[in-house]
Steps between C-alpha positions, in 0.01 A plus 500: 500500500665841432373703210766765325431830249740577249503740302820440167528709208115623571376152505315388788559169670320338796711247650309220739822345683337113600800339693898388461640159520903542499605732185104506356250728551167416365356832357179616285573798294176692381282156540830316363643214702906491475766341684807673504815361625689779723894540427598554872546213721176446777592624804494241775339490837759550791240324695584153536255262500429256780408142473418303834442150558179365614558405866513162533379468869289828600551664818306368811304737718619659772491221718648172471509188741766335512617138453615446841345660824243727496700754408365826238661698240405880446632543187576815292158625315723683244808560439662839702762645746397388924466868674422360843479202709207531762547197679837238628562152563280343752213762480114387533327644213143477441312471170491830319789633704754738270840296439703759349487766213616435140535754234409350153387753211610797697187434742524383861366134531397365835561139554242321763508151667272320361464273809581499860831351712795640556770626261782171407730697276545851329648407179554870377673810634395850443688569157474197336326467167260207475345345153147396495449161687840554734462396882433779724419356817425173662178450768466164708 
């Protein structure tokens, strides 16, 4: 709530401004409720609003098994730009080990194994830009 002086013609007026819905503004003049209807059009937002759809199947963790094999997906934690690729095809990586470096929310994410074996595929390149959920590497 705003409150407003005025002073007109020597008269003193204490203005209580309580909100606006489109053209309306819903005042109280001296202890005197009013609505009065402004003659200029409402200025609108240049902020669009965004409306999102409920995900129908939420993202999995950051490691999946696989149908076939015994085969893992590290998948991306968020969505970002890869800055570096620590490890190639047909590396043994232990649990914990650093896979490669994302940056998502202009910070520097580090992406572990979350299990041992030895690297299957590298499903990114340094570049890319990955969504939440997207295959990073694979670990058999």
């Amino acid at each position: 709530m705003k409150q407003f002086k005025f002073t007109i013609h020597g008269n003193d007026y204490v203005v209580d401004v309580h909100g606006m819905e489109d053209n309306v503004a819903h005042l109280e003049v001296n202890g005197t409720s009013y609505e009065v209807e402004i003659q200029r059009p409402a200025r609108q937002t240049k902020t669009p609003t965004l409306m999102r759809t409920p995900l129908k199947d939420p993202v999995r963790p950051s490691i999946e098994k696989k149908e076939s094999g015994s085969s893992h997906h590290i998948l991306a934690p968020l969505p970002g730009n890869i800055q570096e690729i620590k490890v190639k095809k047909g590396d043994i990586v232990e649990k914990g080990q650093l896979l490669l470096i994302m940056e998502a929310m202009k910070m520097e994410n580090r992406v572990m194994s979350d299990r041992s074996g030895v690297v299957e595929s590298i499903r990114v390149q340094t570049g890319d830009a990955v969504l939440q959920g997207d295959i990073l590497v694979e670990i058999v």
